[in-house]
Backbone as ProteinMPNN parsed JSONL, in Angstrom:
{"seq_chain_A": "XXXXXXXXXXXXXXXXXXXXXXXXXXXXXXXXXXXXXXXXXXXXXXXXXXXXXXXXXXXXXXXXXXXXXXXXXXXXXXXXXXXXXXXX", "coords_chain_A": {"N_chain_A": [[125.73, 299.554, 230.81], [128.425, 299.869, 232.321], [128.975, 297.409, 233.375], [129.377, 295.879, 231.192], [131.523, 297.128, 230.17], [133.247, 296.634, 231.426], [133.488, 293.961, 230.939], [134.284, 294.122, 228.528], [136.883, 295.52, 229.07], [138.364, 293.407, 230.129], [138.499, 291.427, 227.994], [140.098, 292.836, 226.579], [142.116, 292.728, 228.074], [143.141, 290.214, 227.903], [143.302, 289.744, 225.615], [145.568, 291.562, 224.456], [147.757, 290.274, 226.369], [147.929, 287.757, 224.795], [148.762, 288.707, 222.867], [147.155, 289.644, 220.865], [144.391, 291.042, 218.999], [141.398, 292.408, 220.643], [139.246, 291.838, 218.816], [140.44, 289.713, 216.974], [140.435, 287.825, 219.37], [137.487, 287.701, 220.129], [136.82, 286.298, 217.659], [138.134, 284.06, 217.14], [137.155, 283.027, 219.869], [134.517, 282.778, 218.77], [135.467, 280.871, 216.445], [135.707, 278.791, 218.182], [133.44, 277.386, 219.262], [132.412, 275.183, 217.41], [131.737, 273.539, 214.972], [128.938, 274.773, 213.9], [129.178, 277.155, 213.771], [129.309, 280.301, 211.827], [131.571, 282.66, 211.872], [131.276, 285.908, 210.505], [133.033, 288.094, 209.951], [133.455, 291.795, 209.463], [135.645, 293.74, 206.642], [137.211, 296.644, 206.291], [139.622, 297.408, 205.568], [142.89, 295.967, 203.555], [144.375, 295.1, 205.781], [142.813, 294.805, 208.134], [141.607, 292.73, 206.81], [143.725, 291.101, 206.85], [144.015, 290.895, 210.062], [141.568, 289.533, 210.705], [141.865, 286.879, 209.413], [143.979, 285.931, 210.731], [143.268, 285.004, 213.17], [141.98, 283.085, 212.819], [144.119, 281.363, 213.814], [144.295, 281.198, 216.293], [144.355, 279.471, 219.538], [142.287, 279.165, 221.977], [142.61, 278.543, 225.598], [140.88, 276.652, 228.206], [140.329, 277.931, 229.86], [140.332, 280.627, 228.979], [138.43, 280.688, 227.251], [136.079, 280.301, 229.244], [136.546, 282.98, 230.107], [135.807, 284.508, 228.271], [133.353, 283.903, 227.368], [129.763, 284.938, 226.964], [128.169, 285.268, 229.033], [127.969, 286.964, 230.931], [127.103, 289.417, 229.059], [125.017, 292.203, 229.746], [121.772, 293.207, 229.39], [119.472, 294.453, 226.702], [119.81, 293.012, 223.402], [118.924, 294.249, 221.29], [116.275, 297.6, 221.328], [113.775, 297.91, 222.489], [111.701, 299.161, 221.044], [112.628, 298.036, 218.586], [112.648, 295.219, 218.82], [109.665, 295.026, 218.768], [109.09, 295.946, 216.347], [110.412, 293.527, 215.201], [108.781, 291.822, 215.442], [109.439, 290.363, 218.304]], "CA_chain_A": [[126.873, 299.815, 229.978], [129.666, 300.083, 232.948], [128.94, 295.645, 233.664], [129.531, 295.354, 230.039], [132.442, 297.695, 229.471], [133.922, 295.585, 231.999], [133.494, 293.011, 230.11], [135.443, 294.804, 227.024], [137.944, 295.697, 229.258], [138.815, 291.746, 230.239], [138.764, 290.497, 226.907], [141.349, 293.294, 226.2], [143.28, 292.521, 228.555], [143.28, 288.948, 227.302], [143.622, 289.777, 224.078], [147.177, 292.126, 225.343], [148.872, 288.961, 227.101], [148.467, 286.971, 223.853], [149.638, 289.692, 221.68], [146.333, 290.005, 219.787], [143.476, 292.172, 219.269], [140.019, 291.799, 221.205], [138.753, 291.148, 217.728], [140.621, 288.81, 216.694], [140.008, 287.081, 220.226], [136.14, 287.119, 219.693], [136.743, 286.019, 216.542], [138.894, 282.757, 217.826], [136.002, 282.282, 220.013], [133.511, 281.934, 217.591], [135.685, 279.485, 216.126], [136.202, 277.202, 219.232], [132.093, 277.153, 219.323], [131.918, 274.269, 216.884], [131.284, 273.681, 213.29], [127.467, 275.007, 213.415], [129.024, 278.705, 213.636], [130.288, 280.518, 211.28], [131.401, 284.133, 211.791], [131.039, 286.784, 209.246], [133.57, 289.519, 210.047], [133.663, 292.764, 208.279], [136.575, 293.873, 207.14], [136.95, 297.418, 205.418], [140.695, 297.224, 204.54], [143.407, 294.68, 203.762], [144.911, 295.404, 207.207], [141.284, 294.326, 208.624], [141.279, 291.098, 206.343], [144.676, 289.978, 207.36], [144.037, 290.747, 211.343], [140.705, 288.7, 211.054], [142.346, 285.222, 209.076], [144.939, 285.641, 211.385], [142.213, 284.859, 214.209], [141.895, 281.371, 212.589], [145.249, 280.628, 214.517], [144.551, 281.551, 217.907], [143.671, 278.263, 220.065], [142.105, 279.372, 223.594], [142.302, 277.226, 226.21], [139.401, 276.519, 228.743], [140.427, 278.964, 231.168], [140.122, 281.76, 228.385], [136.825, 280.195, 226.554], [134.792, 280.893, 229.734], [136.68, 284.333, 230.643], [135.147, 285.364, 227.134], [131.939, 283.897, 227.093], [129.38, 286.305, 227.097], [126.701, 285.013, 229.949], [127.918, 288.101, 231.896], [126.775, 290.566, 228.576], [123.71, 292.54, 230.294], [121.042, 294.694, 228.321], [118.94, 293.331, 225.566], [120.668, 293.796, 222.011], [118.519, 295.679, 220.787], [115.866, 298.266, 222.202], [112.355, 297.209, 222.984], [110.995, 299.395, 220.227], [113.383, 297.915, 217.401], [112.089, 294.012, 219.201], [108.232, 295.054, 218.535], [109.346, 295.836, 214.889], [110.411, 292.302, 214.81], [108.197, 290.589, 216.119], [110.052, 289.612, 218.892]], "C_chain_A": [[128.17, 299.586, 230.766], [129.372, 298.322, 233.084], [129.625, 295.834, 232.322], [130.934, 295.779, 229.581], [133.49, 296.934, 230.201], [134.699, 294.304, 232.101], [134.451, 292.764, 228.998], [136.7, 294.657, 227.662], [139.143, 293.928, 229.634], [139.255, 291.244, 229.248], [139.939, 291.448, 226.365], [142.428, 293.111, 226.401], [143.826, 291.018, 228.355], [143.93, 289.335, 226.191], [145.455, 290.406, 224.047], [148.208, 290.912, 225.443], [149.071, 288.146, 225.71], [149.226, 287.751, 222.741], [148.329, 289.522, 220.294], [145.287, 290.883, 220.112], [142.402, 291.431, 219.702], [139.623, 291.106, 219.96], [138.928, 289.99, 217.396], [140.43, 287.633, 218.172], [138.553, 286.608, 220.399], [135.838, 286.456, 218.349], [136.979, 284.009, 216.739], [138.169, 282.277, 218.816], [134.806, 281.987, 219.841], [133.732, 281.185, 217.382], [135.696, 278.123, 216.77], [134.663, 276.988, 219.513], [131.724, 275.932, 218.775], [131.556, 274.443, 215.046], [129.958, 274.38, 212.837], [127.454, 276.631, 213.589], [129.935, 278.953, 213.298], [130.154, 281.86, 211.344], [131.636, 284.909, 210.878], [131.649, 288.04, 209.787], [134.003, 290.143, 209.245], [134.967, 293.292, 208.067], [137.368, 295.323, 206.017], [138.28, 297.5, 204.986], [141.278, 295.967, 204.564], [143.843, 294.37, 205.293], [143.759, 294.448, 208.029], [141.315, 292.643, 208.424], [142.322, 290.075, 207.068], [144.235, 289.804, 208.984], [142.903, 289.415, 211.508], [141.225, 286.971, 210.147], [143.168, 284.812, 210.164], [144.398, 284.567, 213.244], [141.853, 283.137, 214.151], [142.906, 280.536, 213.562], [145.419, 280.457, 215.765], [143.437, 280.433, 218.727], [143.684, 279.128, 221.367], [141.957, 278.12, 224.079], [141.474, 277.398, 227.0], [139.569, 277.578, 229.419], [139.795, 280.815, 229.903], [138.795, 281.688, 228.082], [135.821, 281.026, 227.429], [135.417, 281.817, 230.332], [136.069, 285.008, 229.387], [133.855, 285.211, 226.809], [131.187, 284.765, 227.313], [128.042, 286.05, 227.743], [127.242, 286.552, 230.822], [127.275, 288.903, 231.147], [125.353, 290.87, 229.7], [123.038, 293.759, 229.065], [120.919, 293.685, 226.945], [119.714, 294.059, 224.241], [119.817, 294.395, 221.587], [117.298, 296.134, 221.623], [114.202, 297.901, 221.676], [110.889, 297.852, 221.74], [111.239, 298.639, 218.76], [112.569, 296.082, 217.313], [110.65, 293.73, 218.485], [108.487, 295.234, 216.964], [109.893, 294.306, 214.338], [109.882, 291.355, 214.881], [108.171, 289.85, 217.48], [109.016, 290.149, 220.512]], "O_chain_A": [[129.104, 299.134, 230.104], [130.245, 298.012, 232.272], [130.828, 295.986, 232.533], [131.558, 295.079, 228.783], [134.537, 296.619, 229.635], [135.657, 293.805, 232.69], [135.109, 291.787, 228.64], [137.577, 293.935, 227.188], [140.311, 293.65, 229.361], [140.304, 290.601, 229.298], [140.79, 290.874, 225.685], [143.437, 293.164, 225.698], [144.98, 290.757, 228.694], [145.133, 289.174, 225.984], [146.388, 289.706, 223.655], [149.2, 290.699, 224.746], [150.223, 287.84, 225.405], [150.098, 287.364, 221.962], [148.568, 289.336, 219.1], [145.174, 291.431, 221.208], [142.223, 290.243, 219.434], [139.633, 289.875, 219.948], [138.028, 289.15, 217.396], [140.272, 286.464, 217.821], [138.284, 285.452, 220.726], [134.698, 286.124, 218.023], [136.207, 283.075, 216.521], [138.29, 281.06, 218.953], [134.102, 281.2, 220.472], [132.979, 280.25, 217.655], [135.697, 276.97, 216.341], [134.627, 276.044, 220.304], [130.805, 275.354, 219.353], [131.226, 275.362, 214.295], [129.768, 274.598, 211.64], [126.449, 277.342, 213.593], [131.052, 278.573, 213.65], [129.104, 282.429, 211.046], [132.529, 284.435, 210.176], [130.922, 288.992, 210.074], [134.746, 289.725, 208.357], [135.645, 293.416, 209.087], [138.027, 294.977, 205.036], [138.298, 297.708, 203.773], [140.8, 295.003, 205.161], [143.54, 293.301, 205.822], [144.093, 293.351, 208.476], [141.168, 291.712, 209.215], [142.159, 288.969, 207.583], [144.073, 288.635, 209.333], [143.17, 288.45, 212.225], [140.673, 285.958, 210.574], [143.19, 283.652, 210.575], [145.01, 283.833, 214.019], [141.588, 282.308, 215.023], [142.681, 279.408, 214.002], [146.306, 279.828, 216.343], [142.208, 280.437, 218.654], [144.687, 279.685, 221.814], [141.515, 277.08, 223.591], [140.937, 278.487, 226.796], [138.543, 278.252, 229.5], [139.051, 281.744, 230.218], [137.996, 282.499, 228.551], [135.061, 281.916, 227.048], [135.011, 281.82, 231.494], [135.816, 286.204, 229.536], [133.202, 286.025, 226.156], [131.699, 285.686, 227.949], [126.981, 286.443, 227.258], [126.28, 287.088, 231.373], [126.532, 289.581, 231.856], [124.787, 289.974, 230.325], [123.495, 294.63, 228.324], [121.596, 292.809, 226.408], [120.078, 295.227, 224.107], [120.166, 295.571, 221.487], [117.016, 295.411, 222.578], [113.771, 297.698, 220.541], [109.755, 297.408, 221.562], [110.354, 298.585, 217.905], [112.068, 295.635, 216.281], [110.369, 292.715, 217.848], [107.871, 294.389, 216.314], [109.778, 293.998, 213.152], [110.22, 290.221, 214.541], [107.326, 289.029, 217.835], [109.252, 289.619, 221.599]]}, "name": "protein", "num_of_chains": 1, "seq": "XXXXXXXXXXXXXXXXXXXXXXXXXXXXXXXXXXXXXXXXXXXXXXXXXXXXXXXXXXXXXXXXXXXXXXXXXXXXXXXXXXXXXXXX"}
């Protein structure tokens, strides 16, 4: 959890300097992934809806791309009992 929160805390501080939210920064790099992904963010008010369109606008450049990529996450997403319920 402390590698990972680490992790959070970076992309915050990214997200800070541009003047947007982490969200909308993982959001903006979904988009720079390519046409074969499309993200599905939830968005329980209008407040929510506008922050995440707004995410459409935010071009990273390379230096950001791989400070957000997520080969550092550690720890499997889900837990080894939830895996065997899938099959996995």
């Amino acid at each position: 959890m402390a590698a990972n929160a680490n992790m959070v805390a970076e992309l915050q501080r990214l997200a800070a300097a541009r003047g947007a939210t982490a969200a909308q920064l993982a959001l903006a790099w979904l988009l720079a992934q390519g046409d074969g992904i499309v993200p599905i963010p939830g968005a329980r008010s209008l407040a929510h809806l506008e922050e995440n369109v707004a995410a459409a606008q935010i071009k990273l450049s390379e230096t950001e791309l791989a400070a957000i990529a997520p080969a550092s996450v550690q720890g499997a997403r889900y837990p080894q009992h939830e895996l065997v319920m899938l099959g996995l």
